[in-house]
C-alpha positions as CSV (number, residue, x, y, z in Angstrom):
1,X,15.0,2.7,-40.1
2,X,13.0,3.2,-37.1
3,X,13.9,4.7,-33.8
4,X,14.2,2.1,-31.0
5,X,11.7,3.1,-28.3
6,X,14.5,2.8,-25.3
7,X,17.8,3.5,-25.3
8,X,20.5,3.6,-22.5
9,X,23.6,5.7,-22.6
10,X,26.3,5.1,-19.7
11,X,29.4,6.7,-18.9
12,X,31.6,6.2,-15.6
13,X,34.1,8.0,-13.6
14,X,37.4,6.6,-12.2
15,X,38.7,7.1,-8.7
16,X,41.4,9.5,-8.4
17,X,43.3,8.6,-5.3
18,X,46.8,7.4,-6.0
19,X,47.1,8.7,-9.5
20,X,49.7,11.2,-10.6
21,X,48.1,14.8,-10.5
22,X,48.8,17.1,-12.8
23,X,47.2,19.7,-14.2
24,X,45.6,18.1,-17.1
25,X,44.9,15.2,-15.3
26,X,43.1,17.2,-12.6
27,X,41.2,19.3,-15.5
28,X,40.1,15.8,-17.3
29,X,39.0,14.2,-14.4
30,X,39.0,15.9,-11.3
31,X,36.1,18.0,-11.3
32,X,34.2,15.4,-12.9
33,X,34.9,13.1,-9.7
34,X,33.7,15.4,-7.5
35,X,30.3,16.1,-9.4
36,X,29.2,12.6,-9.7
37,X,31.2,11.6,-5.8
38,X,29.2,14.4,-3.9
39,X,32.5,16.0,-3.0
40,X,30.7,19.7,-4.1
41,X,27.4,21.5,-4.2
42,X,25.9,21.3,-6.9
43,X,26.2,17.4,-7.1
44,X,24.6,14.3,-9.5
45,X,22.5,13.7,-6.5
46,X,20.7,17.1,-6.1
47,X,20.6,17.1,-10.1
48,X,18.7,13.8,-10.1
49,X,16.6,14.3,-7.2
50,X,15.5,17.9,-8.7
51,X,16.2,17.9,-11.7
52,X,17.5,21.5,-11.6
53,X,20.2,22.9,-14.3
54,X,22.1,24.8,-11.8
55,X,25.2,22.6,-12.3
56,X,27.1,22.5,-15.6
57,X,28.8,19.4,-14.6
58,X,27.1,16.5,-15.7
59,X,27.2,15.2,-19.2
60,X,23.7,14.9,-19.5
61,X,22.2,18.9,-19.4
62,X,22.5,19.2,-22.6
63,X,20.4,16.2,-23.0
64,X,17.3,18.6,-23.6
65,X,16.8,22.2,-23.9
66,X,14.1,22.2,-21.4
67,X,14.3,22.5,-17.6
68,X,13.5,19.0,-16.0
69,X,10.7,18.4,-13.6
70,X,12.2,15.3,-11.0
71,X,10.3,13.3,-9.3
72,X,13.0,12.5,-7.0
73,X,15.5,10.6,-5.8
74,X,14.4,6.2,-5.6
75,X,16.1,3.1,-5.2
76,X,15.5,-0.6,-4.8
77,X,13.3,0.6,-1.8
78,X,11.2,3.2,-2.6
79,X,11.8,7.4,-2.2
80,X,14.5,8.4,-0.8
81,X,14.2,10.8,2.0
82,X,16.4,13.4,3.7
83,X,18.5,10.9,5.7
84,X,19.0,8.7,3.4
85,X,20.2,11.7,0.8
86,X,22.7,12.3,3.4
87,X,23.8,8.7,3.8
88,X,24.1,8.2,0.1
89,X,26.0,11.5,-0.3
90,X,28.4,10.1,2.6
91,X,28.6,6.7,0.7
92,X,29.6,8.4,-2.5
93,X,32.3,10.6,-0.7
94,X,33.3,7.7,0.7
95,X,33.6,5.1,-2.0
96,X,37.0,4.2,-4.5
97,X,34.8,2.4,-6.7
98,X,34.5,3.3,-10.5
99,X,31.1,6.0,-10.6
100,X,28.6,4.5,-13.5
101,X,26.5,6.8,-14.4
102,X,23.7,6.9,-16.9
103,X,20.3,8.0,-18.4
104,X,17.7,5.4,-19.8
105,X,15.6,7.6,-22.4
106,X,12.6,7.2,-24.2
107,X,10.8,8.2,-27.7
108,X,8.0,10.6,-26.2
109,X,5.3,8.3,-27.2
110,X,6.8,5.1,-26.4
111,X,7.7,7.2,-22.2
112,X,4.2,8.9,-22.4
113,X,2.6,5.8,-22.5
114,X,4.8,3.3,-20.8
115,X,7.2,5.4,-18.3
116,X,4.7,8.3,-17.1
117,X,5.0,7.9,-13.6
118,X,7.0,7.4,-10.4
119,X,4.9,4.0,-9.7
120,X,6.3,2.4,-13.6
121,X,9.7,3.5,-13.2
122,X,10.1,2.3,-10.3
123,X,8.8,-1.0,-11.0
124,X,10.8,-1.2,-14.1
125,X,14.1,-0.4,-12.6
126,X,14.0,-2.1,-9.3
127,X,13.6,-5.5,-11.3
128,X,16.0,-4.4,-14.6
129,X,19.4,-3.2,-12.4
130,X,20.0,-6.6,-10.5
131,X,19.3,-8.1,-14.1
132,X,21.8,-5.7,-15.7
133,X,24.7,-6.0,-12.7
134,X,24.9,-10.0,-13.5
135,X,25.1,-9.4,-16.8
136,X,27.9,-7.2,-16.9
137,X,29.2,-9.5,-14.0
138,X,28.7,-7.5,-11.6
139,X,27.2,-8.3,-7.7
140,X,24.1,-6.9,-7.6
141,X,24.4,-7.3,-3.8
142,X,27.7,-5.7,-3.7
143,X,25.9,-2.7,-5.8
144,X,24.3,0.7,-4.6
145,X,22.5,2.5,-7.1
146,X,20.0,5.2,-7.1
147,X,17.9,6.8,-9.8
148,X,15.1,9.6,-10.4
149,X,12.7,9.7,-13.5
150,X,12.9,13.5,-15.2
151,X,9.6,15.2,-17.2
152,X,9.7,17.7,-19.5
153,X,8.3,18.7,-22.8
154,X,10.2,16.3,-25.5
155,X,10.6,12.8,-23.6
156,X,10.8,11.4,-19.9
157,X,14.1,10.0,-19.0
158,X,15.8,8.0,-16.2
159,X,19.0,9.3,-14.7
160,X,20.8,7.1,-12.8
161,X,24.6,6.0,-11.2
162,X,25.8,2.8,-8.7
163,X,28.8,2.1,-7.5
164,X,30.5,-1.1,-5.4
165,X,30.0,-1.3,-1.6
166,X,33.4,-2.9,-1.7
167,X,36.4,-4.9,-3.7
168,X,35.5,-8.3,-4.2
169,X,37.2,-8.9,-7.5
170,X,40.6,-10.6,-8.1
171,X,42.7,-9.9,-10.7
172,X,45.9,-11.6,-12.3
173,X,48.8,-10.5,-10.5
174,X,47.3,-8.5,-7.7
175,X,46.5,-10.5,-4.5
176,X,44.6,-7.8,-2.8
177,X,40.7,-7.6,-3.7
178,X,40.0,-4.8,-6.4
179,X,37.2,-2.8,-7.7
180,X,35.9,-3.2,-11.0
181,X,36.9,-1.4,-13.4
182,X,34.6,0.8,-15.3
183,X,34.1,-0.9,-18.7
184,X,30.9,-2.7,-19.6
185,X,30.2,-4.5,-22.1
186,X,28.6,-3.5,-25.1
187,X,26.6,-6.7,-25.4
188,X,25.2,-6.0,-21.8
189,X,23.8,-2.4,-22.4
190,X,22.2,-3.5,-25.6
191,X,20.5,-6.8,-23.7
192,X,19.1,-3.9,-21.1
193,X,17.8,-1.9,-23.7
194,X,14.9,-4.8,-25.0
195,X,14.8,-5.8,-21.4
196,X,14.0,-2.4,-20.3
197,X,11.1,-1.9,-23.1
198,X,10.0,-5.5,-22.6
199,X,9.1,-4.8,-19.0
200,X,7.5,-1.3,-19.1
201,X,5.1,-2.9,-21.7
202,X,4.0,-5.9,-19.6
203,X,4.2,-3.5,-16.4
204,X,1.6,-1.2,-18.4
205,X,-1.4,-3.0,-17.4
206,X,-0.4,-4.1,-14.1
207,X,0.3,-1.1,-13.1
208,X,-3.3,0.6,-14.3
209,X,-4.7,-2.4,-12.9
210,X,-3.1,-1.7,-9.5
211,X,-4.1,1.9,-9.3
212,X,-7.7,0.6,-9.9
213,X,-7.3,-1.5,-6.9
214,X,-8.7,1.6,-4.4
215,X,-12.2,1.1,-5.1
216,X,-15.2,3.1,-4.1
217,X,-15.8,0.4,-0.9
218,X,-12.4,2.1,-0.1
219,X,-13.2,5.3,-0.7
220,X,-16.3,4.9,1.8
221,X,-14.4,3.3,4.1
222,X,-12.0,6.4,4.3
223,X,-14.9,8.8,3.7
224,X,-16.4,6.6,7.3
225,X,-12.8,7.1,8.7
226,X,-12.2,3.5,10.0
227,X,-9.3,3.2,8.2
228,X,-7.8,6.9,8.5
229,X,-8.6,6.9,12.5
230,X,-6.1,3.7,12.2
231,X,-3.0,5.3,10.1
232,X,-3.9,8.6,12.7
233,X,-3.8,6.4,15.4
234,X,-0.6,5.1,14.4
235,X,1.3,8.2,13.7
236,X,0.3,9.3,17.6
237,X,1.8,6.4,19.5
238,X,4.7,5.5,17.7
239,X,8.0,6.7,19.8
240,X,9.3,9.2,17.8
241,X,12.4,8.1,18.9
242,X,14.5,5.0,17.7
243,X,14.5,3.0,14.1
244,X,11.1,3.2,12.5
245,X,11.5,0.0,11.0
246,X,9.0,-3.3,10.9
247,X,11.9,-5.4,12.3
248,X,13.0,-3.1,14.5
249,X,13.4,-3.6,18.4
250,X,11.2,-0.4,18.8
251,X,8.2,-2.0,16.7
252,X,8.0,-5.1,18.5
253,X,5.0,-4.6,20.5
254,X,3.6,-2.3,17.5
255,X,3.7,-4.5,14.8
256,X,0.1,-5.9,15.6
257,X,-1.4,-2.2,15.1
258,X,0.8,-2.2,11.9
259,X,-0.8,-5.6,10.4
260,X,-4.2,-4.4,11.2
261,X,-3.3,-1.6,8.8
262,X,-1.8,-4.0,5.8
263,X,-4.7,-6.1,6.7
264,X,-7.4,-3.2,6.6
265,X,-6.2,-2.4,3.3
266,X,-6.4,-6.0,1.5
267,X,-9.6,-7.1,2.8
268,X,-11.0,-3.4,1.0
269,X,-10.7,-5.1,-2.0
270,X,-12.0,-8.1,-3.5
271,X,-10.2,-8.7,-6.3
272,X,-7.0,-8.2,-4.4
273,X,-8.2,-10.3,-1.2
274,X,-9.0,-13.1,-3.4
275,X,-5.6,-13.3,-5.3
276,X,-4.2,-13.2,-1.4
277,X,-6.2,-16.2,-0.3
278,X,-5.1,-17.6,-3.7
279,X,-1.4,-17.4,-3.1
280,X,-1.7,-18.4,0.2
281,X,-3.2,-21.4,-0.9
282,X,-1.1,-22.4,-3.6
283,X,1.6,-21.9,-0.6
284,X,-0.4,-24.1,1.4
285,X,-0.2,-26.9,-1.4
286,X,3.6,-26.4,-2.0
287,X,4.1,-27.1,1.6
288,X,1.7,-30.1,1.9
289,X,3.6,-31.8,-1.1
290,X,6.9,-30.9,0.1
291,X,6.0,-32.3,3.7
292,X,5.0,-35.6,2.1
293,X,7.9,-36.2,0.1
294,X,10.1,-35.7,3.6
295,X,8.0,-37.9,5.6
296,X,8.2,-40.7,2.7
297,X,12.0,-40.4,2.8
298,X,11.9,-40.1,6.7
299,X,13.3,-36.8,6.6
300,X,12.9,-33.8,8.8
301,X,11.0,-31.2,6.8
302,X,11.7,-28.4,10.0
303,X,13.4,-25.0,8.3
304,X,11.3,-26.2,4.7
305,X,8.2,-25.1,4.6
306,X,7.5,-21.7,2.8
307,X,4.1,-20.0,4.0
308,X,4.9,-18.8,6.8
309,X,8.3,-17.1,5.9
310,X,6.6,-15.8,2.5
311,X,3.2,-14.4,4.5
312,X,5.8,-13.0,7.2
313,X,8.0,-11.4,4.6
314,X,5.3,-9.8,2.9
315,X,3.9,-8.6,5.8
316,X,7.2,-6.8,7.0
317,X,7.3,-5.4,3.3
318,X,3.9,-4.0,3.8
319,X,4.5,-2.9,7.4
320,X,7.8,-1.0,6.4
321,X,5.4,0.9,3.4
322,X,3.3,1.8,6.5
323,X,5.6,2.8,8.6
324,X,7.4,4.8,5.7
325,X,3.7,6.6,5.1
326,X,3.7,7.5,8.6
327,X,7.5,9.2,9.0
328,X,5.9,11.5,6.1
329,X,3.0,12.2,7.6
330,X,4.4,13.1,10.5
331,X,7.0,15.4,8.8
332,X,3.9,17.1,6.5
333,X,1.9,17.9,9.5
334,X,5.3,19.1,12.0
335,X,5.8,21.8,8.8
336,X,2.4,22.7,9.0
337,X,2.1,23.7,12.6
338,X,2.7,26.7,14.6
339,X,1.4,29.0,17.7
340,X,-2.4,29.0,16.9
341,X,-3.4,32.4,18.3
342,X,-7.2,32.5,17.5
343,X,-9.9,30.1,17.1
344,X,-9.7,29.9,13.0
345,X,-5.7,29.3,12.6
346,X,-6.5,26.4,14.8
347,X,-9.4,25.2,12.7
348,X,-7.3,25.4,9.4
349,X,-4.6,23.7,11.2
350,X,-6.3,20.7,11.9
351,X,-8.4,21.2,8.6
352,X,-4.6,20.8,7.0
353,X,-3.5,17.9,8.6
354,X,-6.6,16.2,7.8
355,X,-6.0,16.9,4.7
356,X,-2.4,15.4,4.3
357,X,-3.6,12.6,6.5
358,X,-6.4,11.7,3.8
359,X,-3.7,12.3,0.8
360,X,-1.5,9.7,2.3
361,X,-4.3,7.1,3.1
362,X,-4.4,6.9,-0.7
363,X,-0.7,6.9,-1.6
364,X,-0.1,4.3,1.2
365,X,-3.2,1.9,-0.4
366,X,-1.7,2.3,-3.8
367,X,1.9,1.5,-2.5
368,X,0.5,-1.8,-1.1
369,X,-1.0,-2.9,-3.6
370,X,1.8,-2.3,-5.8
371,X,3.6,-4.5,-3.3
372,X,1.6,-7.1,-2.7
373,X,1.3,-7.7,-6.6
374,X,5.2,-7.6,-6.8
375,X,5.7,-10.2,-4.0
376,X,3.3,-12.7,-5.7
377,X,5.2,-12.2,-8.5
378,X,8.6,-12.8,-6.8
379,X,7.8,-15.7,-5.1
380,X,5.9,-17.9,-7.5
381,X,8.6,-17.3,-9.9
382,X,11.0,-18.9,-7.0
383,X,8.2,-21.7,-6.4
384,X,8.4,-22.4,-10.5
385,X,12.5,-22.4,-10.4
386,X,12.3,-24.5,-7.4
387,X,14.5,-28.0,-8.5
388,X,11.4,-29.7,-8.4
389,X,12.6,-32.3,-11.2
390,X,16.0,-33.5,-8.6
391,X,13.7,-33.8,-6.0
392,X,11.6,-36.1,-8.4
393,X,14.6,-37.8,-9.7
394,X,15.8,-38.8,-5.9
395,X,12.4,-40.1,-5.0
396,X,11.0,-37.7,-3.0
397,X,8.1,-36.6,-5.0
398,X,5.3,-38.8,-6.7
């Protein structure tokens, strides 16, 4: 019988406010709260986002008799930095939900090949745990979950854990809202398991195709430093005060210097600058269809039309990658700076930030192209569930 390539072990942790303790209570579960709810040191959090063995907490160290390599903390959004480690920790202190946690592991072929980065698990998990949450009838908006994918010399791994933001169930003979309890079903976790393994393999390509997308005209073009002198241009003026974010009050009058960035990087690439144009277009013919269909029924099409929401979304995806690329940056080069006292400190000073400046050039142009290939994806599959076929039915459409 052969070994299945993914599989996906979950445990949980109930809240122990209100609950008779006693000693063996306390021993069973107590401890065990407070490893996996932040409430000590040595937490789930720092084990995931370092992948460390200092704690002999979690159910999981035994998982392999090698010291992990992390490559830290993600969720939904990206990396997690140092604020938002605090915020979740907080959360997690916080929170009387049930505590799922879990580790998605792989056979070390199947993870060598499939799961190998950051970049892939990423991906994989940021569309798999909204899937998952529904099925095990959960809210995936009423979810916050966080992950990190470990290395070491057997297999590569995903740890993760999510809890509710709040009660939103209701249960027979209790008339307040409750959590969820911590049982999921079986049926569920073996569904994610194909899922998972389904996606990494069709990810595979995409995701070596993506990385292919900085091409040598982008190389020159950062060797010329047009586009670097715009990302260093960027990390000077911004306040370093207030939200960094593309919405944001503060980036109002920045976001132009912002798009010229996003826009710098899609128009390096052919390949990817066609497939824009492309989507834009079949945008363009969604809304020029949908447009007719109102005016036959002398309707007012105002609030329908898609482009401009979807080009606008994307670009305040894109500008929030940007803007994440430049709080880094800026955090890099503040760590590598001190009282210059001769000539040659100052040289290798500015020799270093150039240096992470150039490095993140090429992690930002990877992380939107990643992006902009994800929003494609996202939206045309909303255009092809759209209820084309009611709209048909009532007459709107030819």
């Amino acid at each position: 019988m052969s070994v299945p390539n993914v599989n996906l072990f979950l445990g949980y942790v109930n809240n122990t406010r209100g609950l008779p303790e006693n000693d063996e209570y306390r021993k069973m579960f107590g401890e065990k709260r407070k490893f996996y709810s932040s409430s000590k040191d040595n937490d789930y959090v720092k084990y995931v986002q370092t992948g460390s063995k200092e704690s002999q907490e979690t159910d999981y160290l035994e998982y392999s008799g090698n010291i992990e390599k992390s490559h830290g903390v993600f969720n939904q959004y990206g990396l997690i930095d140092e604020k938002g480690n605090k915020i979740l920790r907080s959360q997690l202190r916080k929170t009387e939900s049930v505590i799922w946690h879990g580790v998605i592991s792989f056979t070390e072929e199947f993870g060598n090949e499939y799961c190998n980065c950051y970049e892939k698990a990423y991906e994989m998990m940021k569309r798999e745990m909204p899937k998952f949450f529904k099925s095990c009838h959960l809210e995936p908006k009423n979810i916050v979950w966080f992950a990190g994918l470990h290395e070491n010399t057997d297999n590569k791994h995903i740890h993760f854990s999510f809890f509710e933001k709040k009660p939103i169930r209701n249960k027979w003979g209790n008339d307040n809202l409750c959590y969820s309890d911590g049982f999921l079903p079986e049926e569920s976790i073996n569904k994610a398991k194909i899922s998972i393994e389904m996606c990494l393999t069709g990810l595979r390509e995409k995701v070596n195709e993506n990385r292919e997308l900085l091409t040598e005209e982008m190389k020159k073009d950062l060797e010329k430093g047009a586009y670097m002198n715009q990302l260093n241009s960027l990390v000077i003026i911004l306040p370093r005060e207030g939200r960094l974010q593309y919405d944001s009050e503060n980036m109002r009058k920045y976001k132009p210097y912002i798009d010229v960035i996003t826009n710098t990087i899609i128009s390096s690439n052919k390949k990817l600058k066609n497939q824009f144009d492309k989507f834009q277009d079949i945008l363009e013919m969604r809304d020029i269809e949908l447009t007719k269909a109102y005016q036959r029924s002398k309707l007012d099409v105002t609030g329908q039309l898609l482009k401009d929401k979807v080009i606008l979304d994307i670009y305040r995806r894109l500008g929030n990658i940007v803007l994440y690329q430049v709080r880094e940056i800026r955090k890099e080069q503040d760590s590598a700076v001190f009282q210059a006292k001769t000539r040659a400190q100052q040289k290798r000073i500015e020799k270093n930030k150039r240096k992470i400046l150039v490095n993140r050039c090429f992690q930002l142009n990877d992380l939107v192209n990643h992006e902009i290939i994800s929003a494609f994806e996202e939206f045309q599959e909303k255009l092809k569930n759209a209820n084309w076929s009611r709209l048909r039915e009532e007459g709107y459409l030819d």
